[in-house]
Wavefront OBJ file of the C-alpha trace (Angstrom):
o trace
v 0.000 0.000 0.000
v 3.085 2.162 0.506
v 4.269 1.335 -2.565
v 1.976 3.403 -4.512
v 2.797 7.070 -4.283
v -0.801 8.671 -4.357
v -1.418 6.769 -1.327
v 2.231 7.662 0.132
v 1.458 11.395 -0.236
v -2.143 11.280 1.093
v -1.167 9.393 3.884
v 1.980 12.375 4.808
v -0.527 14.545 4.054
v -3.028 13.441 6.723
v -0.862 12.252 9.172
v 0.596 16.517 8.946
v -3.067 18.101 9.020
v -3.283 15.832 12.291
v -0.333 16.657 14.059
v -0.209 20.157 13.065
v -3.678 20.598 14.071
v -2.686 18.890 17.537
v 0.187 21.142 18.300
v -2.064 24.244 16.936
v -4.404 22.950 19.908
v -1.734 22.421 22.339
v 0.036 25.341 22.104
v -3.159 27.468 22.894
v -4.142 24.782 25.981
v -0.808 25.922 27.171
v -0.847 29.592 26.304
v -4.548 29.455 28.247
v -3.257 27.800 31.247
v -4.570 24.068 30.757
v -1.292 22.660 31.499
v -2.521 19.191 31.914
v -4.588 18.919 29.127
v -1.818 20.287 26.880
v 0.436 17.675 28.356
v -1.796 15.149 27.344
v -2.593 16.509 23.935
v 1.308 16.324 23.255
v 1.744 12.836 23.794
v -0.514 11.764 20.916
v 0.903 14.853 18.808
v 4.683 13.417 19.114
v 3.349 9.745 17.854
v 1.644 11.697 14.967
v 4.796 13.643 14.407
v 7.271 10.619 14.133
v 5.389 8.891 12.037
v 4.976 11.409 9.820
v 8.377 12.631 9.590
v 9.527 9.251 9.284
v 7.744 8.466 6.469
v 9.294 11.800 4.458
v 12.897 10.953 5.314
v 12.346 7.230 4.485
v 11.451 8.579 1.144
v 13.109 11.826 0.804
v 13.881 10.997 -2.879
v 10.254 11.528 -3.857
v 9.775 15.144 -4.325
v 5.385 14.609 -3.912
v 6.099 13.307 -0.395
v 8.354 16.814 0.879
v 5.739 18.836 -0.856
v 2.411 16.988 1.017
v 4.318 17.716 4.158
v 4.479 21.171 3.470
v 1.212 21.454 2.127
v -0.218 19.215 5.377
v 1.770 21.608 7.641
v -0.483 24.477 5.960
v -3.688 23.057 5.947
v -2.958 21.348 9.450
v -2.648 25.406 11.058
v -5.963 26.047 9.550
v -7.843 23.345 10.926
v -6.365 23.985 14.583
v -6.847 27.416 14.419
v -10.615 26.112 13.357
v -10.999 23.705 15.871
v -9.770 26.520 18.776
v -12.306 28.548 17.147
v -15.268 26.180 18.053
v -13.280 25.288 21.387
v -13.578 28.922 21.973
v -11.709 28.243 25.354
v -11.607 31.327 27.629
v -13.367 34.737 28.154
v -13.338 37.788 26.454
v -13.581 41.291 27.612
v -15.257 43.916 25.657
v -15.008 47.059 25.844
v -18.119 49.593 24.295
v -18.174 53.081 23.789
v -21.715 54.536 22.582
v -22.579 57.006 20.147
v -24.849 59.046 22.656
v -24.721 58.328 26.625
v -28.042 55.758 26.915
v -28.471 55.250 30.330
v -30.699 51.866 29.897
v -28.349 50.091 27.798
v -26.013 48.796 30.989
v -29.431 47.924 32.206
v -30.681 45.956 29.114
v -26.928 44.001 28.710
v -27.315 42.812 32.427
v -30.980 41.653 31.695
v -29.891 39.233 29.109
v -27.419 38.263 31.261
v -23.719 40.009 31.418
v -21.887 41.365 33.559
v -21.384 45.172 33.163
v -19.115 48.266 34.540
v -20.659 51.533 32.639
v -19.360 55.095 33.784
v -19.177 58.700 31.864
v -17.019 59.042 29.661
v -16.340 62.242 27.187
v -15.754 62.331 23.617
v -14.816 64.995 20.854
v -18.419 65.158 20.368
v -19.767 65.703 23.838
v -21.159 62.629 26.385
v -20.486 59.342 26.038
v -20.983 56.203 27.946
v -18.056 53.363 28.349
v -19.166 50.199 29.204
v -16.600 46.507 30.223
v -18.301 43.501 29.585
v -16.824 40.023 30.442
v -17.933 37.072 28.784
v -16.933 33.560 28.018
v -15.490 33.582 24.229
v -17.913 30.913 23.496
v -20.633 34.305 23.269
v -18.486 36.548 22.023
v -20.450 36.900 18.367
v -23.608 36.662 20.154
v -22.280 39.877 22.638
v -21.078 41.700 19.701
v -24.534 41.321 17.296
v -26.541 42.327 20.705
v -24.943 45.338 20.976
v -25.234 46.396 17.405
v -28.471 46.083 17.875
v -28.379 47.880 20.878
v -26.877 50.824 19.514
v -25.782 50.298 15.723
v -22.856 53.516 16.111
v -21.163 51.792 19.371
v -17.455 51.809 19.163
v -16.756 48.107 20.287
v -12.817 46.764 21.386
v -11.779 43.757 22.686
v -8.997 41.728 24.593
v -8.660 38.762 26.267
v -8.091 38.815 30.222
v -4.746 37.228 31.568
v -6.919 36.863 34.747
v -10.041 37.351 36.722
v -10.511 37.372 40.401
v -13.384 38.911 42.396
v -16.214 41.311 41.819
v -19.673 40.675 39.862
v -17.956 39.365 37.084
v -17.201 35.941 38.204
v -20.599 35.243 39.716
v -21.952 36.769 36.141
v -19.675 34.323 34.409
v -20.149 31.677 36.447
v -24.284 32.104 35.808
v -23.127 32.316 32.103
v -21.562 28.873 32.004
v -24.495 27.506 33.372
v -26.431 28.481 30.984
v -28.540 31.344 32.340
v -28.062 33.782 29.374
v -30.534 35.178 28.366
v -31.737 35.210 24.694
l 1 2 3 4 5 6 7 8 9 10 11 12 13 14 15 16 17 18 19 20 21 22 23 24 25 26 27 28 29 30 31 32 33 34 35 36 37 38 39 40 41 42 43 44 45 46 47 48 49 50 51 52 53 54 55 56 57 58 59 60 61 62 63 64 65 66 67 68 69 70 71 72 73 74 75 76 77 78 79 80 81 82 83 84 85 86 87 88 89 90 91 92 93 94 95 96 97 98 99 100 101 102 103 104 105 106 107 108 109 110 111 112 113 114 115 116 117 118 119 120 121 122 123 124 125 126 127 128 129 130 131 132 133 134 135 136 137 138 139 140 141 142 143 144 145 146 147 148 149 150 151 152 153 154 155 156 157 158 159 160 161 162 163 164 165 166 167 168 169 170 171 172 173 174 175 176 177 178 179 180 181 182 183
């Protein structure tokens, strides 16, 4: 079966979307603080990389092999970086900035179920209100389309929190991840 050199190159190019993929994952376990998990993840990703690398410098003469490495290295960062996507591991923290200072959109945010600091802020064109909202990343698209519709003009950043302790926020989150959002 390794003899025939379609099969050769789909199998290197496979076994690299894998692996790839796997490290892709890894490396953002680690970078998010699930040690473990990464740990775990790496064990299966070295098998996946041996194998795969053996099989290229076992036939290093065939040109294909080299280039479905390459090309499996490629498509292999896409798919992790797709994967992570859906993972959406971690929270997000938003911050808003509204066109005109709208007192009951803090209000309507926390109704459907987020946690949110507002205060006064001032901008070249007079009052403004500045809201941080902290959310798992898993809602992120769901936070952002609710607060276009909120207020179409809002001026919305984002960032992702090294770390959390304390305040409203955790007990908002934590009612998040059980599911009490609110449509």
């Amino acid at each position: 079966m390794l003899d025939n050199s379609f099969v050769m190159v789909a199998i290197i190019l496979i076994i690299n979307v894998v692996y790839v993929s796997f490290f892709t994952i890894r490396m953002i376990l680690t970078l998010k603080g699930y040690r473990y998990i990464a740990a775990f993840v790496s064990t299966f990703e070295v098998v996946i990389y041996v194998v795969g690398l053996g099989l290229v410098l076992d036939n290093l003469n065939e040109i294909q092999n080299l280039i479905a490495y390459a090309v499996g290295y490629g498509l292999g960062v896409i798919v992790g970086m797709k994967i992570e996507e859906k993972l959406a591991l971690g929270y997000i923290t938003v911050n808003v900035i509204t066109k005109e200072y709208d007192k009951s959109l803090p209000n309507e945010l926390r109704s459907r179920g987020y946690g949110v600091t507002n205060w006064e802020a001032n901008g070249l064109e007079g009052n403004r209100m500045a809201l941080q909202i902290l959310t798992p990343r898993k809602y992120e698209m769901k936070l952002y389309d609710t607060i276009k519709e909120l207020d179409p003009k809002a001026f919305i950043i984002a960032y992702e929190p090294k770390a959390i302790h304390g305040g409203f926020w955790v007990k908002a989150v934590r009612n998040i991840r059980k599911g009490k959002l609110k449509e």
